[in-house]
C-alpha positions as CSV (number, residue, x, y, z in Angstrom):
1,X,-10.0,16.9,6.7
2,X,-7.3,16.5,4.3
3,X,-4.8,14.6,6.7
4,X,-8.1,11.8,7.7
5,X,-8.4,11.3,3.6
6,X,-4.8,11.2,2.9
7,X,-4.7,8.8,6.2
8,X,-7.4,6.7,4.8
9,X,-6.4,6.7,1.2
10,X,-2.8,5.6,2.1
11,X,-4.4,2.6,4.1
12,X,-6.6,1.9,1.4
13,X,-3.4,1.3,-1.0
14,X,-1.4,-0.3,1.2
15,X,-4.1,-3.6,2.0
16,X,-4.4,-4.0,-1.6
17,X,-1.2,-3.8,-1.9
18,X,-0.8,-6.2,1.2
19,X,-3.7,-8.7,-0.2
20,X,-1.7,-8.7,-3.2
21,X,1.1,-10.2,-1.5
22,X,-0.9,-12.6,0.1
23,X,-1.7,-13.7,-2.9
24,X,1.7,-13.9,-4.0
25,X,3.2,-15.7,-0.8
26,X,0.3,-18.7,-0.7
27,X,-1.2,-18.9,-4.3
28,X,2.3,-17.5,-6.2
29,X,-0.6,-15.4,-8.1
30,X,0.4,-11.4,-8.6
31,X,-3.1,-9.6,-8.9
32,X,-1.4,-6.5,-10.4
33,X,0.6,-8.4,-12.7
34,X,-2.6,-10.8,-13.6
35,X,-4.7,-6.9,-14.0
36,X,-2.1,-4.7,-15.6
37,X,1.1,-6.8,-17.1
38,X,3.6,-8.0,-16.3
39,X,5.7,-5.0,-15.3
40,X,4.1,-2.3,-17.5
41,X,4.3,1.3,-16.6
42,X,0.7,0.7,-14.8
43,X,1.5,-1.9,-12.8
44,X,4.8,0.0,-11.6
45,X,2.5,3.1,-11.5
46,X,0.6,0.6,-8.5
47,X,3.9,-0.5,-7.2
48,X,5.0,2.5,-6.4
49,X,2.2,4.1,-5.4
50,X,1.8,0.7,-2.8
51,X,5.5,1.7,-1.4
52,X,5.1,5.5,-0.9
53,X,1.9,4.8,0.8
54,X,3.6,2.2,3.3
55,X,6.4,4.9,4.0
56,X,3.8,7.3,4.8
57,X,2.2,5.0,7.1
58,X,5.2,4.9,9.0
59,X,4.2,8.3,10.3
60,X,1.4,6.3,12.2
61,X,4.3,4.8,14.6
62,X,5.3,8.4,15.1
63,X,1.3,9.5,16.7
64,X,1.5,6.5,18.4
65,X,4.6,7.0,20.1
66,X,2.9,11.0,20.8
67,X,-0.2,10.1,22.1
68,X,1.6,7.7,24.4
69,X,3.0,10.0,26.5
């Protein structure tokens, strides 16, 4: 159980953190930035927590390549 929440969880984080970029690429609007400051610690708190949670998911490229073979 704790690998399907951390799964989830990361993939949670990292489409807001890709809606958030949407944002930023068609309305030049940064929802963290608009929600936390610009550049606080909070808003690099989300940042972060945005990038570690895409790295993980690159783990997801890894069981696909597994259950390929």
């Amino acid at each position: 159980m704790g690998n399907k929440y951390l799964d989830g969880t990361a993939l949670t984080i990292a489409i807001i953190g890709a809606i958030n970029w949407g944002l930023i690429g068609i309305f030049r609007f940064d929802l963290v930035a608009f929600l936390f400051g610009d550049m606080s610690w909070l808003s690099r708190i989300v940042y972060v927590l945005v990038g570690i949670c895409g790295l993980y998911l690159l783990t997801f490229f890894m069981k696909l390549s597994d259950s390929s073979k």
